[in-house]
N, C-alpha and C positions, 0 to 999 in steps of 0.2 A: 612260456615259450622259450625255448632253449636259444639264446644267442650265436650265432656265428663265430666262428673260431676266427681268428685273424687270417690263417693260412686260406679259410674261405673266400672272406671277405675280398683279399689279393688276388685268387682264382678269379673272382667274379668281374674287379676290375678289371685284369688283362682283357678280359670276354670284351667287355664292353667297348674297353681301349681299341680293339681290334675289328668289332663291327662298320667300322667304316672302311677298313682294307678288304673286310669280304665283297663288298659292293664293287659293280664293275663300271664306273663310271663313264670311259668312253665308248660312244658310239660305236656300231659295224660299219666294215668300210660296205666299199662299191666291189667287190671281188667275189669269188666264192671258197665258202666255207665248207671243206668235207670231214668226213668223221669214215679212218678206214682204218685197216686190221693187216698190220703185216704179216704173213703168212705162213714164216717160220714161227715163229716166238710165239706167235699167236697175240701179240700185244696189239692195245688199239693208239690211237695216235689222230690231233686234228692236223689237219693241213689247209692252210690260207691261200689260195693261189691270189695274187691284188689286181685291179679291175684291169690295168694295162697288159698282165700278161692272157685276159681274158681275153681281153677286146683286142689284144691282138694274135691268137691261139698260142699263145708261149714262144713268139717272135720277140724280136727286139730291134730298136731301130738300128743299133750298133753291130749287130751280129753277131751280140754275146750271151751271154748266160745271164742268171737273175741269183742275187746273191742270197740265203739263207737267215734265218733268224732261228735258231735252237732253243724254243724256251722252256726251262723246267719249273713245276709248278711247287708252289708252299704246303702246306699241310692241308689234307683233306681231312674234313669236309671245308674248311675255311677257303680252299682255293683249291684250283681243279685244272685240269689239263682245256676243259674249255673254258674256263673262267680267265685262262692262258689265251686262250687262241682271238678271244674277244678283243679282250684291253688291246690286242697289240693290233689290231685291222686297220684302223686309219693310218697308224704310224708304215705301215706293209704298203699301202697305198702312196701314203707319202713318197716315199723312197725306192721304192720297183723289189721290196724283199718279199720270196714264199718266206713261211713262217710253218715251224713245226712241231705240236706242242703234245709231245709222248705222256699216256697215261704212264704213274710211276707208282709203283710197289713201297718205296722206299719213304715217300710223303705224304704219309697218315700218323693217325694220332696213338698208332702201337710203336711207330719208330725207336729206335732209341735216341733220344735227346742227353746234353747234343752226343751228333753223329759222330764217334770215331775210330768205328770196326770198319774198314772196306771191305773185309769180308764176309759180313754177313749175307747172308742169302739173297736178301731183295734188293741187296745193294747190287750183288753181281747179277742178279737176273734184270734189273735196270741198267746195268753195264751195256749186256747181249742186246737187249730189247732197241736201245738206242739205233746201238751201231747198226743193226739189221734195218731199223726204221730211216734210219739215212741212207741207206744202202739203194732199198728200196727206191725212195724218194729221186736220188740222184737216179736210176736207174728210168724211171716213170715220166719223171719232165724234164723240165729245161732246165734246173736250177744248174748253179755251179758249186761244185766242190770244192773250189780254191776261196772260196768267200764267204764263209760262213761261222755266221756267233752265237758264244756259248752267254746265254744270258738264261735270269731267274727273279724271281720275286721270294721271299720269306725263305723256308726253310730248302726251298728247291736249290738255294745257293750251295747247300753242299756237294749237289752232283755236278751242278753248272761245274765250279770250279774241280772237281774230280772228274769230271769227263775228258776235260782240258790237260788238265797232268799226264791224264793215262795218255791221250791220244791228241796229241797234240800235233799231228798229222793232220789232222782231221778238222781244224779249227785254226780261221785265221785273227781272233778276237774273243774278247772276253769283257764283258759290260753286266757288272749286276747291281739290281735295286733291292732296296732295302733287304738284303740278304746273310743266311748265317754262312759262317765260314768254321771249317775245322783244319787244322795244321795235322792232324793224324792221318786225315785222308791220300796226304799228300804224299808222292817220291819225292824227294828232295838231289835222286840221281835224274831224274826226268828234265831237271830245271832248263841246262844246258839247249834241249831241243827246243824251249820254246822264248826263252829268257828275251827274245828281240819282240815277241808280239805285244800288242796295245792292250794294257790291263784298267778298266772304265771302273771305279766302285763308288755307286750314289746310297746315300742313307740319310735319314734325317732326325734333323734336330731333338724331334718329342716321337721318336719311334721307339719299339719292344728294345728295351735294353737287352735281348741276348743280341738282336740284329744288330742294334746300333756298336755294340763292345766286341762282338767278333768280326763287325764290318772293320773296326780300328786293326781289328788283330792281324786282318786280310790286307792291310793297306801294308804294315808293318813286314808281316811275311814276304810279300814283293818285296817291298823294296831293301831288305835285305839282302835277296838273293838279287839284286839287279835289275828288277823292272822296270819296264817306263809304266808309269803308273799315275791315274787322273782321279784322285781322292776329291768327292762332292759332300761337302754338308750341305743340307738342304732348308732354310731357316724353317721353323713352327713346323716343318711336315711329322706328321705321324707314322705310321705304319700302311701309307696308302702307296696305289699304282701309279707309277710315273714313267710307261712305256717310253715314253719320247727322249727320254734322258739316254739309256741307253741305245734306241736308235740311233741318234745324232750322233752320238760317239762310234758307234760302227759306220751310218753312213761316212763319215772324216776319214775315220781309220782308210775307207777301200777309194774313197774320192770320189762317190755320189752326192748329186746335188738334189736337194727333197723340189717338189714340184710347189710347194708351200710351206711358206716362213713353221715351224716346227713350234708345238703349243707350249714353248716354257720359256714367255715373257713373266709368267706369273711366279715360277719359281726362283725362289732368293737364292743364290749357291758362293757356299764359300770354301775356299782350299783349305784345305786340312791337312795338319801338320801333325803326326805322331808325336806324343809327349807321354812316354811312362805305357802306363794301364789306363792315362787320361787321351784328350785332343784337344787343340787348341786352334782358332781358325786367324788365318794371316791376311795381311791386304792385298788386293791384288798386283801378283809379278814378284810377290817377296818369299822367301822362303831360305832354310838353313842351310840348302846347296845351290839357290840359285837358277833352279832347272827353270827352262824356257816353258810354254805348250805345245800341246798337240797343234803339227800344222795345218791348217787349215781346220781348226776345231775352234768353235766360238760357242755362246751357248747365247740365243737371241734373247735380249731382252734383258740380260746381265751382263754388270762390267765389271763381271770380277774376270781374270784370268783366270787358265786351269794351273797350276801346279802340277810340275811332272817330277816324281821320285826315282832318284835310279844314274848308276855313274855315266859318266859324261860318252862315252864309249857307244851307251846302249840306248843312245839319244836318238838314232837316225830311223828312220820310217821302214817300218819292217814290210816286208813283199808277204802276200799269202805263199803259203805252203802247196808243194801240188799234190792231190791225193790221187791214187788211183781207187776207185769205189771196186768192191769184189766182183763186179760184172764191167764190162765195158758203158761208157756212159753218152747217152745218144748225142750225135754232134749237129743233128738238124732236129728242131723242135718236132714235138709230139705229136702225133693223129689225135684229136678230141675225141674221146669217150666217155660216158659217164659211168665209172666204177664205186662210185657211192653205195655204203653195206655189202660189197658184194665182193669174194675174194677165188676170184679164177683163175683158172691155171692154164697157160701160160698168166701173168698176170698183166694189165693192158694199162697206156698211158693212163695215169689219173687228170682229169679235168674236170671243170664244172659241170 
């Protein structure tokens, strides 16, 4: 019998390494879950509306809108536009966010790895496809377009943060976990329009070494150009989903308060400090420039502080951005219908 080659052998362990981030550990919330087809693009896309804006038809006790959660998914088959829209339901509940999680062209296993043509085809056809599915969205319900994050798990990190470059109008946050990062994706003339927004990157410890070393690369790239920037090592984590991380840092960012203490007493987290092609992690409140945290960001059940990277200028609490969506965006909540599989024209509020 013919032995395994090393380069096999290696294959097989990633596989295996990784079968615990395919699994989707947390529960569905209390809300509803739909599966719809934006109408141009023809792309499909889940949409989470959380049990409050059910239970109250896309009201709110404030008179406001309901902020977004943009999540792009990692490599199919290993992760999935719904395997997206699951992990993140209780955390949607938690904190009063729709959640939007676009099937994507770009994250499969003929990709090019890593990512650093923007122009390839399915890059720009997941370009269109978003922006139309958020269009949509803001057009259909209550959500608001001034409040919305660009978050991802695995390999989806390279749109997450290329969605954000390109349109940075369009997004008032940016939170990703265990995610890969490409600097070629990047305008680096773009910077300017977004350089004040809250940049969140969680990774861990015993994760996919291209995550964990382009996650360094992404803390790096900020905060060279001036971010404020909240670099998470995450002790012993692998390659698994940790929705709540990145919630919690967007709800701070907007200054939502979750209805329930947020599930990461359990995760150890330590600030990270760029060093080289290496990282090294600091005690909490210490760091080479000194940077204070995000206000009003804590992360329960840990006492470390966050480390914020980025000159002292770029330290103050960024406003969302106001978008105008390419249709006018309804200012009194939705009529309930249920447009589930179904893509009609005129096209009609989405609800449960």
């Amino acid at each position: 019998m013919k032995k395994p080659t090393t380069a096999a052998l290696l294959i097989i362990a990633v596989c295996l390494f990784s079968l615990a981030g395919c699994i989707v550990p947390q529960k569905p919330g209390r809300g509803a879950c739909l599966y719809q087809v934006e109408p141009v693009t023809g792309r499909g896309y889940y949409l989470y509306l959380p049990d409050d804006y059910v239970k109250h038809h896309g009201q709110r006790a404030d008179g406001g809108r309901w902020p977004v959660m943009v999540t792009f998914h990692g490599m199919d088959p290993w992760d999935t536009a719904g395997r997206q829209i699951k992990e993140c339901q209780q955390e949607a509940d938690r904190y009063g966010f729709l959640v939007i999680a676009p099937k994507l062209d770009t994250s499969n296993s003929l990709m090019q790895y890593p990512l650093k043509d923007p122009n390839l085809s399915y890059v720009k056809r997941d370009e269109r496809a978003v922006i139309a599915i958020m269009d949509e969205v803001f057009r259909r319900t209550n959500a608001d377009p001034t409040r919305v994050l660009s978050t991802s798990w695995s390999c989806g990190g390279y749109l997450a943060h290329f969605m954000v470059n390109r349109y940075p109008e369009r997004f008032c946050c940016l939170a990703v976990r265990q995610s890969n990062f490409s600097e070629h994706l990047l305008d680096p003339a773009q910077v300017p329009k977004y350089r004040r927004m809250k940049i969140g990157i969680f990774f861990g410890e015993n994760d996919l070494p291209a995550c964990r070393n382009e996650s360094l690369r992404a803390v790096e790239w900020y905060r060279q150009h001036g971010f404020y920037v909240e670099a998470k090592l995450v002790e012993g984590l692998a390659h698994e989903r940790t929705p709540q991380t990145a919630a919690a840092f967007f709800a701070a960012s907007i200054g939502v308060k979750p209805k329930s203490p947020p599930p990461l007493g359990d995760l150890v987290m330590k600030d990270v400090v760029p060093d080289g092609d290496r990282f090294r992690t600091v005690n909490p409140g210490q760091s080479s420039n000194g940077a204070g945290s995000l206000p009003g960001y804590s992360m329960s059940g840990s006492s470390d502080r966050n480390i914020v990277f980025g000159p002292e200028q770029d330290r103050q609490p960024s406003r969302p951005v106001s978008v105008v969506p390419a249709q006018p965006v309804r200012r009194n909540p939705p009529t309930l219908h249920d447009t589930t599989g179904s893509t009609p024209t005129p096209r009609r509020p989405i609800v449960p």
